[in-house]
N, C-alpha and C positions, 0 to 999 in steps of 0.2 A: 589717681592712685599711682604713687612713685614702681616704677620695675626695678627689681632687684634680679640679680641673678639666682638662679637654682642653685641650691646647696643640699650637696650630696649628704647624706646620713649616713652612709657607713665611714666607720674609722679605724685604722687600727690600732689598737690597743698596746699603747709603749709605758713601761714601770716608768716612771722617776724617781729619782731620788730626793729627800727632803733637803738637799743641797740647793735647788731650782727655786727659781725666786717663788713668792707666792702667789695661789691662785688671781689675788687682784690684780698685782702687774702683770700677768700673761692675760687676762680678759681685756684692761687697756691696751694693751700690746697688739692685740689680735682686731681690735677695735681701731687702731690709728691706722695700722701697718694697713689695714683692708682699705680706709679711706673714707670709714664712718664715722656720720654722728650718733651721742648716744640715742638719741631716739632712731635713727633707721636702723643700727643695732637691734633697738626692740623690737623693733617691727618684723624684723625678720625671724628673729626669733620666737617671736611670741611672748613679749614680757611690756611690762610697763618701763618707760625711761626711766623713770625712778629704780625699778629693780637692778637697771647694766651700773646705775651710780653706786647703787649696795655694792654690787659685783665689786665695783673699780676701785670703792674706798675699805674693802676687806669688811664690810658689816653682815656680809650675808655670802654664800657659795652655790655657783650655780648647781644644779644637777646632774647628774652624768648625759641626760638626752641633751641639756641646754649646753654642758660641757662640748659634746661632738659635735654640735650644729658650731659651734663658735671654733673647734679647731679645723673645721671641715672649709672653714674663709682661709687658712693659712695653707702652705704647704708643708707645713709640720705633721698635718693627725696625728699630734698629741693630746691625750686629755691629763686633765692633772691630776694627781693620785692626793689632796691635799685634805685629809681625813683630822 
């Protein structure tokens, strides 16, 4: 089984504005910039690879927990406010 590093769950909670690209380029975003594929993406999260593809091509949006885990890889803790 691949080791991943611990990822922190708390985040802080920053407004955006609907100027900010949308939630699927900041999920690839957060996905390349980290140096993943989508499947160890999943894994880490706890999602099917199939699901981070929904994410990345705007068909589905993650949830605010799968939201923090995923900006908890950048040094943004942003999540997206993409309602």
């Amino acid at each position: 089984m691949p080791h991943y590093p611990a990822m922190p769950i708390l985040v802080e909670f920053l407004e955006v504005s609907r100027s900010e690209p949308p939630i699927s380029s900041w999920v690839k975003e957060v996905r390349i910039k980290s140096g993943f594929t989508r499947k160890q993406l999943a894994e880490m999260v706890g999602v099917h690879e199939k699901t981070v593809q929904s994410w990345e091509i705007g068909k589905t949006v993650p949830g605010r927990a799968k939201q923090q885990m995923l900006a908890s890889l950048t040094s943004e803790d942003t999540v997206i406010n993409d309602e």
